[in-house]
N, C-alpha and C positions, 0 to 999 in steps of 0.2 A: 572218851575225849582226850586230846593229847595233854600234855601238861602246861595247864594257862595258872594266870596270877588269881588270886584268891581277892576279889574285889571286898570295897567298902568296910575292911578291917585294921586299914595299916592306922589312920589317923583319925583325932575324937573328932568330929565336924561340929560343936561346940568351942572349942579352943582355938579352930581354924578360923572360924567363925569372930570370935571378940577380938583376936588376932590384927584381921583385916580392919575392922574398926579401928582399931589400936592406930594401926599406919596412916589411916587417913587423918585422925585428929595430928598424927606428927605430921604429917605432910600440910595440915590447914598453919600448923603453928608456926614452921616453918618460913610460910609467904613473906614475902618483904611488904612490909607494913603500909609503904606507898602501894603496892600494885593490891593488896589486900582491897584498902581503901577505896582504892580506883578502878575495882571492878564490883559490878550489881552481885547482891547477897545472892541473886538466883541464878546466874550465870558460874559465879563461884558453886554453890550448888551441882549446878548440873556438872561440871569440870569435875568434882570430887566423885562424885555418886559414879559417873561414871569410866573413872581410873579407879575405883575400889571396889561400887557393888559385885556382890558375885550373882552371877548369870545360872540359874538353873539349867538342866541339860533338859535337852529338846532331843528325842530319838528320831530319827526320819527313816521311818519306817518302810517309807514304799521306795527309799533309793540304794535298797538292799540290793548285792550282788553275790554271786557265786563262784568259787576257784576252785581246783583241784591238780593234784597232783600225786604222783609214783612213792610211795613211802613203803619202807621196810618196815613190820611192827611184831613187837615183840610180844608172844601171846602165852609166855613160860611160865605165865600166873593165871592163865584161862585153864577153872577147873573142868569145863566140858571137854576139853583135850588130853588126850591121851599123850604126857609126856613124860616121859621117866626121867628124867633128871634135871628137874625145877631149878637148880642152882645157879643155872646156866641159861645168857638169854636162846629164845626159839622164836628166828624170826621167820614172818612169812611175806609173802608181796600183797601190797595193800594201797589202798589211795586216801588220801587227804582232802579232806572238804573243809572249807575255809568259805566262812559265811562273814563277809564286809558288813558293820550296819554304821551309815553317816551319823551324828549328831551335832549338835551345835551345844555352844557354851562351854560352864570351864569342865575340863577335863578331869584338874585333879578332885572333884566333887568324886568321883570313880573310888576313891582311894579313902575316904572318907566314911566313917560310919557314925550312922544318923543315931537320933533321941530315939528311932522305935525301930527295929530287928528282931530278925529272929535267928537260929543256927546254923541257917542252910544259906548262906549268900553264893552267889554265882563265880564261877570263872572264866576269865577272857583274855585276852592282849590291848590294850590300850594303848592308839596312838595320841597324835593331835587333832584326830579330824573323824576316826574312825575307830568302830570295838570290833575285835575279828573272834570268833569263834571257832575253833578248830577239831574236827572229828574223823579218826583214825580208822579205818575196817579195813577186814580181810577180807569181806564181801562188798556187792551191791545191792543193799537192803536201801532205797530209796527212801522208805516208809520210816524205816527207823530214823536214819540221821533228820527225819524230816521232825521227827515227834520229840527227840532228842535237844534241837533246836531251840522249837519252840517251847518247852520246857525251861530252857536255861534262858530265853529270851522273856519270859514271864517274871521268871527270878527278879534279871535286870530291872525289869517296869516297875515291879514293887518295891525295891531299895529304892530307887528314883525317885518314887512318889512319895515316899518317908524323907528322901533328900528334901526334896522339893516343898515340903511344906516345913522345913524347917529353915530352910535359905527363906523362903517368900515372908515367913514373919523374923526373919532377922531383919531382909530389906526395908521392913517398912520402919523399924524401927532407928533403922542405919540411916535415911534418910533426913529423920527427924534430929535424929543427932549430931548430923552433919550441918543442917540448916542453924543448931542450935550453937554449936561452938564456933560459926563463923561469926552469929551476929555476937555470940559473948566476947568473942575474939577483936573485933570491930569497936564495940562500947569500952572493951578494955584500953584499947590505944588509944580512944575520943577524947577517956577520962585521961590516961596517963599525960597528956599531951594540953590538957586543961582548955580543951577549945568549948567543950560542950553551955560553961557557965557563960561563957564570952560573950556567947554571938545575942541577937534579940534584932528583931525587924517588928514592931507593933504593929499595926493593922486595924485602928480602935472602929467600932460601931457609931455612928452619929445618935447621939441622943434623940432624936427629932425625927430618926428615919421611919417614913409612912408605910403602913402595911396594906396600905388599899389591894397592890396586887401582888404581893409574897405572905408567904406565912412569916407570920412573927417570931423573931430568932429574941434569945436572952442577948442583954450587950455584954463583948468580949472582948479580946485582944488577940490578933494571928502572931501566935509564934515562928519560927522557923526553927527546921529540924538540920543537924549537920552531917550533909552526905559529903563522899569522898569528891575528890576535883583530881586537874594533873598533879602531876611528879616536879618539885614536891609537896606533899601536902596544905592546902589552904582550906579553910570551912568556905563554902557557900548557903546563903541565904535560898530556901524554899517556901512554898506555901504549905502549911500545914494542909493534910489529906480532909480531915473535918470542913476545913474554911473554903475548900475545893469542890467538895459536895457541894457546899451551900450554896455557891457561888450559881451551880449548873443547877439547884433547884430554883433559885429566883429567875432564870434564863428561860427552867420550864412554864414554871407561873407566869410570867411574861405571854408566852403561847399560849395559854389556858386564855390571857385574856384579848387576844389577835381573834381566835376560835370562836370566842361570845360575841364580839364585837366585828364580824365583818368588814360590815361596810366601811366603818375606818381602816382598815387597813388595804384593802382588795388591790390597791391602786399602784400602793408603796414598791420601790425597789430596796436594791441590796443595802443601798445606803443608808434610806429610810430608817427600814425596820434595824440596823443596826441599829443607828440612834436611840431609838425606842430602849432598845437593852441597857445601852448606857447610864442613860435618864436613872432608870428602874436599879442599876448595880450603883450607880454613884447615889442614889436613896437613901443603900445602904450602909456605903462606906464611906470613911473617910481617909485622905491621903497624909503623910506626912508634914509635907512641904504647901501644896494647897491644898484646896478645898473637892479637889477630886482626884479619886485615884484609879477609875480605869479612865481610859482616855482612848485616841487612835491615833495610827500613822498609817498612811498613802491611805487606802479606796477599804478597806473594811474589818482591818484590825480590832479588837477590841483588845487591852492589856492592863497588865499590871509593872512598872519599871521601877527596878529598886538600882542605885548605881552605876545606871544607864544599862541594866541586863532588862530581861525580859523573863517573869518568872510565872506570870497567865498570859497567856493569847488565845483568843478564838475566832475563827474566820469564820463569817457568813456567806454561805451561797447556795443559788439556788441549783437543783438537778438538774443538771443535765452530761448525765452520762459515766462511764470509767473512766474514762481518759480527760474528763475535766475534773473528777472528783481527783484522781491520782494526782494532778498537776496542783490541785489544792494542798494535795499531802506535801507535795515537795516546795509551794508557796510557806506553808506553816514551819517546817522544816528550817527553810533558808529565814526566818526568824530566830530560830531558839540556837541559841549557841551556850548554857549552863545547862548543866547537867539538875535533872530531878526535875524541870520546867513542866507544869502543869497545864496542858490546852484542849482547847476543844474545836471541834469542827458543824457547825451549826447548818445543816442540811432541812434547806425550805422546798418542799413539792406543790406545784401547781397544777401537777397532772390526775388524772384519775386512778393511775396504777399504783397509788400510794404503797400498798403491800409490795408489790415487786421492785421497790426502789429500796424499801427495808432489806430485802433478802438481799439485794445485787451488792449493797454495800461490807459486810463482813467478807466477803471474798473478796471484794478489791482491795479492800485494807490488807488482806494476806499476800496481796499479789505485788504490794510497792515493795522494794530491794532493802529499805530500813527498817520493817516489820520484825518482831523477835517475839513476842508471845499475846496472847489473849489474856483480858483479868477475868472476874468473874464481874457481873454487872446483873443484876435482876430488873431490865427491862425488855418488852418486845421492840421498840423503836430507837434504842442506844446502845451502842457498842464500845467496848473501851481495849484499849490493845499500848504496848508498850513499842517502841521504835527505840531505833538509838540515831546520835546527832550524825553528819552527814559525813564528817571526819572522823568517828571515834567512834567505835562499837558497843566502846565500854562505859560511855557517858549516854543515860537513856533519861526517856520525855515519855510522859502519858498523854495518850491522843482521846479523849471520847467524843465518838460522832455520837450526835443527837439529831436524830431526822422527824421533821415538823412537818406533817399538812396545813400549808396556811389557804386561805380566800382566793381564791381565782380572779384576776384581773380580767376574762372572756367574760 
C-alpha cells in the first residue's frame, strides 16, 4: 500500500471529548440573558446539542467506488527481486488502486484514539466526505488488492466501533449537561434579578367545595412559576403544572359522570355541556376578585384571566373532522397571547368510530404549522403536544386534547 496517514493515533478522543463540552457550557454562558430567557429550555437544548454534539461516523459501505491509475513503484526493497544495488531506487510500471469509501459524520473522529485499541490501526487519506485507500502493484493480482482491502477495511470498522461507543456514552451524558446548566443558568439570572420572591398569583381552594363528582383534592394555593417574556425581561404569571393536572382531572370526572348518566345529557350541545364544566371547575375554585374563576367569552371558552391575559382556556367541540379540529387549534391559538398559557382542547364523539377519532387526532396536531413537539402523557384517549404563539416561535403553550365519547343524541 502506498504511503497513507496512520489513523486514530494523533489525538486522545477523551480530551477532544470534555473539550467539546467545554465550548458549549462557554457558548451557553455566553447568551445574552434576555434571549437566554426568552427562549424554551428545550429549544435552547436542541440549538446547543446540536452545534456541539459529536456525530459518530457512519461508513456507507455500498457507495464504495473504484480508480486507478499509471504509477512508477519503486520495488529496490522487494527481497523476492533480484537487485544488486539496493541503495538506489528500482522503479517498475505499475498501477494504483484507489478504493473511495463515503461516510458521514465528524471526520476528525479518524484522527482520534479511542479508550480501547490495539497496535495495529489502519492507514488511509482522509478527506471531508470520503476515506481513500491506496494500493500500488507491479502486477494484476485482482485477488490480492481485493483481500488487502478488505483487511484494512476491517481494521477501520473496529476503531469505529471503539469510537462509537465512547462518543455515544459522552452524548448522553453531554446532553444532560447541557439541559442542566441552562436551567442553572436561567435560576441564576431569576435570582440575581430578584424576581422569583416577587411575583404570587393565589388561586385558593373553596372551603365548601363538593366532591360528589371529583376526587377530593387537600385545600391549597396555585402558585405561579417565572418563565421568560420579551426583550426586556418582565416575570409572567402562569399556572402551576400540578394545578393543570388537576384541573383536566375534574374535566375527566365530569365525563365519567355524562357516561353514568346518559340520559341527562343525550340532548345537550356544545354549550350545554360546557356549562356543566364550569358548574363542576368553579366547585372548586375560587377567583380573586369574585366568586368565580373560570368563567367564558363568545360560544365556548372555558378560562382562567389574571390581568386581562388568559393563562387556562379550553375549547369544547364536537368531531367533526381535521379541518374543523385544525381550525379549533388555530381558534385556541388566536386566544393565548402569554407565553407558558396552559389549555386544553375537549373533543366530544357521537359517532361510533370512537377509536378512529383517537388515532386521527395526534397526526393532526403534527400536521398545524405551530406544533413543535409531543410531551409524554400516559393516556389512550389524550394527547398533549406543545405549539408556540402565532407571532413568536419562542413563546410556547401546552395544548392537551382530551377525546370523550359522550350519549348519542339519535
Amino acid at each position: 500500500m502506498s504511503n497513507m496517514e496512520l489513523l486514530f493515533s494523533r489525538n486522545d478522543l477523551s480530551a477532544i471529548l470534555q473539550n467539546q463540552e467545554k465550548n458549549a457550557i462557554q457558548a451557553i454562558d455566553s447568551v445574552d440573558v434576555n434571549r437566554l430567557l426568552n427562549t424554551s429550555t428545550d429549544d435552547l437544548v436542541d440549538y446547543f446539542v446540536g452545534e456541539h454534539e459529536v456525530k459518530p461516523i457512519r461508513i456507507l459501505n455500498d457507495q464504495t467506488y473504484v480508480d486507478q491509475t499509471e504509477v512508477k513503484i519503486d520495488v529496490s526493497q522487494d527481497g523476492s527481486r533480484a537487485i544488486f544495488d539496493r541503495s538506489r531506487p528500482f522503479y517498475l510500471d505499475g498501477t494504483r488502486i484507489t478504493f473511495y469509501v463515503p461516510y458521514e459524520g465528524d471526520g476528525n473522529l479518524f484522527f482520534c484514539h479511542p479508550s480501547s485499541y490495539d497496535y495495529n490501526p489502519p492507514r488511509a487519506l482522509v478527506n471531508q466526505s470520503e476515506i481513500q485507500f491506496k494500493y500500488d502493484r507491479p502486477d494484476h493480482d485482482a485477488e490480492k488488492v481485493r483481500s488487502e482491502f478488505d483487511s484494512d477495511l476491517g481494521k477501520l470498522k473496529r476503531y469505529l466501533n471503539w469510537v462509537e461507543k465512547d462518543v455515544v456514552q459522552f452524548n448522553k451524558q453531554f446532553i444532560q449537561h447541557i439541559r442542566e446548566r441552562i436551567e442553572w443558568r436561567k435560576e441564576k439570572v431569576l435570582k440575581d434579578r430578584g424576581l422569583v420572591s416577587a411575583l404570587g398569583f393565589p388561586m385558593k381552594k373553596r372551603t365548601n367545595a363538593p366532591s360528589t363528582y371529583v376526587a377530593s383534592v387537600s385545600r391549597k394555593q396555585i402558585k405561579p412559576i417565572p418563565p421568560a417574556t420579551t426583550e426586556p425581561f418582565t416575570p409572567e404569571l402562569t399556572l402551576e403544572m400540578g394545578e393543570y393536572e388537576q384541573i383536566l382531572s375534574i374535566i375527566s370526572n365530569m365525563v365519567l359522570v355524562m357516561e353514568r348518566s346518559p340520559n341527562a345529557f343525550r340532548d345537550m350541545k356544545e354549550e350545554d355541556l360546557r356549562q356543566h364544566f364550569l358548574v363542576q371547575l368553579n366547585g372548586q375554585y375560587e377567583g380573586q376578585a369574585t366568586g368565580e374563576t373560570f368563567n367564558y367569552q363568545g360560544k365556548t371558552d372555558i378560562l382562567i384571566r389574571v390581568n386581562d391575559r388568559n393563562i387556562f382556556i379550553a375549547e369544547c367541540k364536537f368531531w367533526k373532522g381535521e379541518k374543523a379540529f385544525l381550525e379549533t387549534l388555530d381558534q385556541l391559538l388566536g386566544y393565548t397571547s402569554w407565553r407558558d398559557t396552559k389549555t386544553a382542547v375537549l373533543i366530544f364523539n357521537r359517532n361510533k368510530n370512537f377509536g378512529e377519532v383517537v388515532n386521527a387526532i395526534p397526526d393532526a396536531v403534527k400536521k398545524h404549522p405551530n406544533y413543535k413537539r409531543d410531551l409524554p402523557l400516559s393516556s389512550e384517549t389524550n394527547s398533549r403536544s406543545v405549539f408556540h404563539q402565532v407571532d413568536d416561535p419562542n413563546r410556547e403553550l401546552i395544548i392537551t386534547v382530551m377525546a370523550f365519547n359522550i350519549p348519542s343524541d339519535e
